[in-house]
N, C-alpha and C positions, 0 to 999 in steps of 0.2 A: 822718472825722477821723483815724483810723487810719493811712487811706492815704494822706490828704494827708502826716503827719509821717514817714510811711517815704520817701517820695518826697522831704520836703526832706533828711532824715538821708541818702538816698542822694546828692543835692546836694549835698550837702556833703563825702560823702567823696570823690568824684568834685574836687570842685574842691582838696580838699589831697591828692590824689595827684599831679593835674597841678600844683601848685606845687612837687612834686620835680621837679628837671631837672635844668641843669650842678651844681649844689652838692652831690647824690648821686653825682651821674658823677665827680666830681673827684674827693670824698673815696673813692670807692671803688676808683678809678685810682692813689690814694696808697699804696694795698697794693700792689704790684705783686711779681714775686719777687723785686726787689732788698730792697727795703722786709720783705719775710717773712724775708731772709737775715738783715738785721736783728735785726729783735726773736726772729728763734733762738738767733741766738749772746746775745745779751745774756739772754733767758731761760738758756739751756743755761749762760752762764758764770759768771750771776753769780745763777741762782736768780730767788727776787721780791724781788733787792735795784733795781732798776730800774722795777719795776711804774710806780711815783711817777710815773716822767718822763711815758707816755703822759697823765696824768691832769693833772699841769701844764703841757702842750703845749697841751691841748684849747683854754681859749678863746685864745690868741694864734694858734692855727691856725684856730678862727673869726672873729675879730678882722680878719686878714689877708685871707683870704677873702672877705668881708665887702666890704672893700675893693675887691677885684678885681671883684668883683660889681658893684657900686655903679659902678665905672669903665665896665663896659660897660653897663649898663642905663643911666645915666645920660647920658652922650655918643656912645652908638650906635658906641661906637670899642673896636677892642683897646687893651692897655698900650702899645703901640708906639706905634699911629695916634695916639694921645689924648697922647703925648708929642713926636710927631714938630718940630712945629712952635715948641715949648718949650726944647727939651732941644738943647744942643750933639749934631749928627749923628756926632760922632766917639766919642762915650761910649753914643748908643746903637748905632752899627757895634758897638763893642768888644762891647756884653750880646746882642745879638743872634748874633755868632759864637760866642761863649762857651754860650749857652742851644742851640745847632743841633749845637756837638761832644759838650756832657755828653750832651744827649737821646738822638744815635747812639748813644753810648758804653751808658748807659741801654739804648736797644731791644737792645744785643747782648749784654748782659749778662743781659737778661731772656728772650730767644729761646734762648741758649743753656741757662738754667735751665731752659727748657718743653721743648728737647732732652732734655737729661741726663732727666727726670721721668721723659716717653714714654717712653725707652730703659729705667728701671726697671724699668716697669709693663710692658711688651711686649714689650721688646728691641728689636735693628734697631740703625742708626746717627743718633745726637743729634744730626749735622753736618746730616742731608738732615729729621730732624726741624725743625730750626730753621730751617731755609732756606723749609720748607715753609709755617711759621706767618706768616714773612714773608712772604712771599708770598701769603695767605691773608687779613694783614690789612692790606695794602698796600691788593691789590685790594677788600674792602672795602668800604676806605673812600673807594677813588677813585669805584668805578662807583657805591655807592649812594646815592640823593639823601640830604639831612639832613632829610628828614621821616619818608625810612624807618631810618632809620641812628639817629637819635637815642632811640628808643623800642627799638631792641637792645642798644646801649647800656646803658640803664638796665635793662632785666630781665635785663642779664649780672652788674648787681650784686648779686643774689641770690646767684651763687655766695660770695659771702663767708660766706654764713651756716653754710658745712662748716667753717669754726674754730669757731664757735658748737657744733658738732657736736661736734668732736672735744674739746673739754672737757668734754662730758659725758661722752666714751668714759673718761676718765680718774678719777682720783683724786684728788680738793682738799683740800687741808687749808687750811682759808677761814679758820679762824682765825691760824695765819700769814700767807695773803695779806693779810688787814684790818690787822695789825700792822705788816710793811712797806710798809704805804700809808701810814699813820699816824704811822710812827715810821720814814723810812729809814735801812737801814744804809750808808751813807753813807761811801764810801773815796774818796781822794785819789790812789790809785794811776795809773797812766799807762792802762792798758789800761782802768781803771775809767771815765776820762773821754775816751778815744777813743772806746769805746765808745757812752757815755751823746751826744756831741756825733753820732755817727754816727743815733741814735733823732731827735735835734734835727732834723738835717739832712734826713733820710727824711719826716716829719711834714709838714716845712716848707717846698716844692721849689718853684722858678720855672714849673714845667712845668704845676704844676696853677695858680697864681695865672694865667699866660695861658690856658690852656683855658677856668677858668669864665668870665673876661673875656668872652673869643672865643662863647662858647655863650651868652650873653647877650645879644649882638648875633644872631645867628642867632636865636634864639629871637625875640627881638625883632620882625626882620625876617617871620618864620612868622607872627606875630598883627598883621604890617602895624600896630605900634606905633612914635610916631617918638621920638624920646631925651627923657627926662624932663627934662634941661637944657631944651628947648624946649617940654613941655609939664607943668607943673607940678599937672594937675587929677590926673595917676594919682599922683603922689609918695608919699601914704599906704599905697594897695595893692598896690603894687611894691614899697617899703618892707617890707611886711609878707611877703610873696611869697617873696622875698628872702634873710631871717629865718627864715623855715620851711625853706625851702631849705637854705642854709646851714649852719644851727643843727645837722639831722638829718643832713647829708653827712656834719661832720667829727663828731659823734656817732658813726656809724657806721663810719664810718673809727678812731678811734680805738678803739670798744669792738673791734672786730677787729683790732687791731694789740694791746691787750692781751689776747685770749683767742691768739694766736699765741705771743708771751711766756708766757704764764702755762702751754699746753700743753707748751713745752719743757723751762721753771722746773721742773715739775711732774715729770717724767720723766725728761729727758736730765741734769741739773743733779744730781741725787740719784746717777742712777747713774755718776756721774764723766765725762762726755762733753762737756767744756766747750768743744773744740774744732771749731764749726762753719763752714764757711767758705761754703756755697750750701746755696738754699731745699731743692734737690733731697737735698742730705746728712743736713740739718736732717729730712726726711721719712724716708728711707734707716733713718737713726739710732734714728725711733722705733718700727719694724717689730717688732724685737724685744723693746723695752718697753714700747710700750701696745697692741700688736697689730695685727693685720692694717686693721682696719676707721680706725684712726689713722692707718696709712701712708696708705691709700686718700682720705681725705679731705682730710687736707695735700696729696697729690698733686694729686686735683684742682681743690682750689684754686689752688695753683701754675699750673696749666695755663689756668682760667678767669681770675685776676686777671690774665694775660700776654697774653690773649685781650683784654682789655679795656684794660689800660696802654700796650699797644704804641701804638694807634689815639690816644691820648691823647697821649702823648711824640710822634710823627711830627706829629702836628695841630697841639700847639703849636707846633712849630723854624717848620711852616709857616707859621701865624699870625706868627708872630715879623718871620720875615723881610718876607713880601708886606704889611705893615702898616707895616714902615718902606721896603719899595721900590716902596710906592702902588701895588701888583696888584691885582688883582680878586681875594679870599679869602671863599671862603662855601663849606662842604660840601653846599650845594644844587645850586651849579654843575655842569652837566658838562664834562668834562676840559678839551674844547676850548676850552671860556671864561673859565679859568682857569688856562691852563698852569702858569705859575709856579708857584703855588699849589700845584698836585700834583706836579710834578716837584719840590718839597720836598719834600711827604709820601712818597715813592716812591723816594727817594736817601736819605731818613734810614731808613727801615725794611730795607730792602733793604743800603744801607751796614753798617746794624747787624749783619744776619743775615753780611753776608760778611766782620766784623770776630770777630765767633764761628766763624765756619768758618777761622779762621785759628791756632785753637789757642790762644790769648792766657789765660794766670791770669785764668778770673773774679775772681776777688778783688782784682786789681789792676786791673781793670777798674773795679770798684765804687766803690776808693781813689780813684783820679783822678775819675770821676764827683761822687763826694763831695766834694772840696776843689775843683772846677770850679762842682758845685752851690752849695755850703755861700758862695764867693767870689761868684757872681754875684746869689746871692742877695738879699745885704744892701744893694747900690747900688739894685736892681729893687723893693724895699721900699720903700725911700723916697724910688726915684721915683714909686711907686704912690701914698704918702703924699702927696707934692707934688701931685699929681694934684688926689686927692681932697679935698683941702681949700683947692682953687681956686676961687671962686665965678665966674672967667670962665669956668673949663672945666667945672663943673657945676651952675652956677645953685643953684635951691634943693635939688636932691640933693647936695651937698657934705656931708661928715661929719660927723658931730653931734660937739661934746666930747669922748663918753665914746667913740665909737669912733675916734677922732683920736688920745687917748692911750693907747688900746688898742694901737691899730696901730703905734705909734712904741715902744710896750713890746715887741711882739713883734720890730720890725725891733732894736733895742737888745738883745734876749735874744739874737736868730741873728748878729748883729757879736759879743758877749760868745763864743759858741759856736765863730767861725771861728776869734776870737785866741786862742780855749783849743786848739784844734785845732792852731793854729800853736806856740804854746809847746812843746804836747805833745811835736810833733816835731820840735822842735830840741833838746828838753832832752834 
């Protein structure tokens, strides 16, 4: 009897490991070094006056997700495909070259962080360092099928757990953090709400809503399951799948996006160093204040979440486009059977690496990726919304109430976030 119940107990963990897949990969792709450059400066500049924001992000960044999920487990289609025949083709021309330039913009901004890091930790040149990670994960992700590809993927999201690290290397004073979570200190300043909309923005990116999409279809297509629109007997345990998925991606995503904050808050903020501008400074920075073994593990975070983000950013521009220009798109393909396909993936990565070997202000880099992201985002919202609460296009997977108004809350919080973004910088 013993054995019988460790055998189902192993059954069981067995089947909710395999219900992580795209919804871990995504949220863990959300950290990437743009998203760490992030939540440093806002740690380093404003302390744990910003904590708040990752903790009210969470569920409209589930909420959302949710959605994107639902779109491709449900209609066996990406965001494109499942809009293509709906949607005026000129407005999604417009999001799909819109989502193809941030994503570059994005991969070179993020290669070049994983540059700049290696060059710390080793020395050498960041320009042939970066060129190399492209290169690196270009190839990848073109030769390797998506049965082997998908399962590195996910145990490369383990490296996130060196923030989890590096706050224990440090010092908390937990009863301040509880207090500005509780009670934020709350300014009106300009850089105060650039800032905070930049956290928004990072959280909440076009690039992961089409990836989990896209990985749901693939997924899908691996367990030779056909779209829940047309078979209504799985609804419940996809449903549920889904939800566990989901739920624990941006869980996880977000507990790491606040232990990156909170280790900066903690260190760089005290000691006057408010001024971060890349993941790589942000790491640089804390060498001398929390020690060696702090640098080391920001570092190679920085290095493994860019490891993982890049393949995410290239994957989605590609889904993007071969979805509304009816390609054959599946990372199980080989090259030749879906050129298109990878000659997106392979132009964005590699475009990116030779927009950072060009010398360009990260930071302005980051600037326009944000106001390209933060703009394309909020139309791609609520056409995911439309989507999902079609009963021709998702039969009975279509959105329940509460995630309907969930979803249209989040798309109405990231609109609220673009026009503060806009005011910001005209006033």
């Amino acid at each position: 009897m013993t054995e019988e119940r460790a055998t189902i107990q192993a059954r069981r963990r067995k089947s909710w490991l395999r219900a992580l897949g795209p919804g871990i990969v995504a949220g863990a792709a959300d950290d990437d070094p743009s998203g760490i450059a992030t939540y440093s400066q806002a740690g380093a500049q404003f302390g744990t006056g910003q904590l708040w924001s990752v903790i009210l992000s969470f569920p409209f960044m589930v909420a959302i997700q949710l959605v994107a999920a639902r779109i491709g487990r449900g209609t066996g289609k990406g965001i494109m495909a499942a809009a293509r025949e709906t949607v005026p083709r000129p407005l999604l021309l417009a999001l799909m070259i819109a989502i193809v330039i941030v994503n570059t913009i994005n991969i070179a901004a993020d290669l070049a962080a994983m540059g700049e890091v290696i060059e710390l930790v080793a020395g050498g040149s960041r320009i042939l360092f970066a060129l190399g990670f492209g290169i690196f994960c270009a190839a990848l992700e073109i030769l390797v099928p998506y049965r082997l590809y998908a399962p590195v993927l996910k145990a490369m999201t383990l490296v996130l757990f060196v923030y989890v690290a590096a706050v224990l290397t440090i010092s908390v004073e937990w009863g301040a953090v509880l207090r500005a979570i509780a009670w934020p200190p709350l300014q009106f300043s300009r850089d105060y709400l650039l800032t905070l909309i930049a956290v928004f923005g990072t959280t909440i990116s076009p690039y992961v809503f089409i990836w989990q999409a896209a990985q749901e279809t693939e997924d899908m297509r691996q367990r030779h399951r056909s779209p829940i629109a047309h078979d209504g007997a799985q609804t419940h345990r996809e449903e549920r799948r889904i939800l566990t998925d989901t739920f624990i991606g941006m869980a996880f995503s977000n507990a790491i996006a606040f232990c990156i904050m909170l280790t900066t808050a903690m260190t760089l903020f005290p000691a006057g160093q408010h001024d971060i501008n890349t993941a790589a400074e942000a790491a640089n920075a804390l060498r001398p204040l929390a020690g060696e073994w702090t640098f080391i593990l920001f570092a190679l975070g920085i290095i493994g979440t860019g490891l993982l983000a890049v393949p995410v950013l290239a994957g989605s521009a590609a889904y993007a486009v071969a979805d509304l220009m009816k390609w054959h798109a599946t990372l199980e393909a080989r090259p030749g059977r879906a050129r298109g396909f990878y000659w997106i993936i392979g132009l964005a990565t590699l475009g990116g690496a030779l927009i950072g070997m060009m010398g360009l202000n990260p930071i302005r880099m980051l600037f326009w990726a944000a106001v390209i992201n933060g703009f394309a985002a909020v139309p791609i919202m609520a056409l995911m919304m439309w989507i999902v609460t079609r009963p021709t296009l998702m039969g009975e997977f279509k959105a329940s109430r509460l995630l309907t108004l969930s979803g249209w809350l989040a798309t109405i919080m990231m609109a609220a976030a673009v026009l503060a973004s806009a005011w910001t910088s005209l006033s």
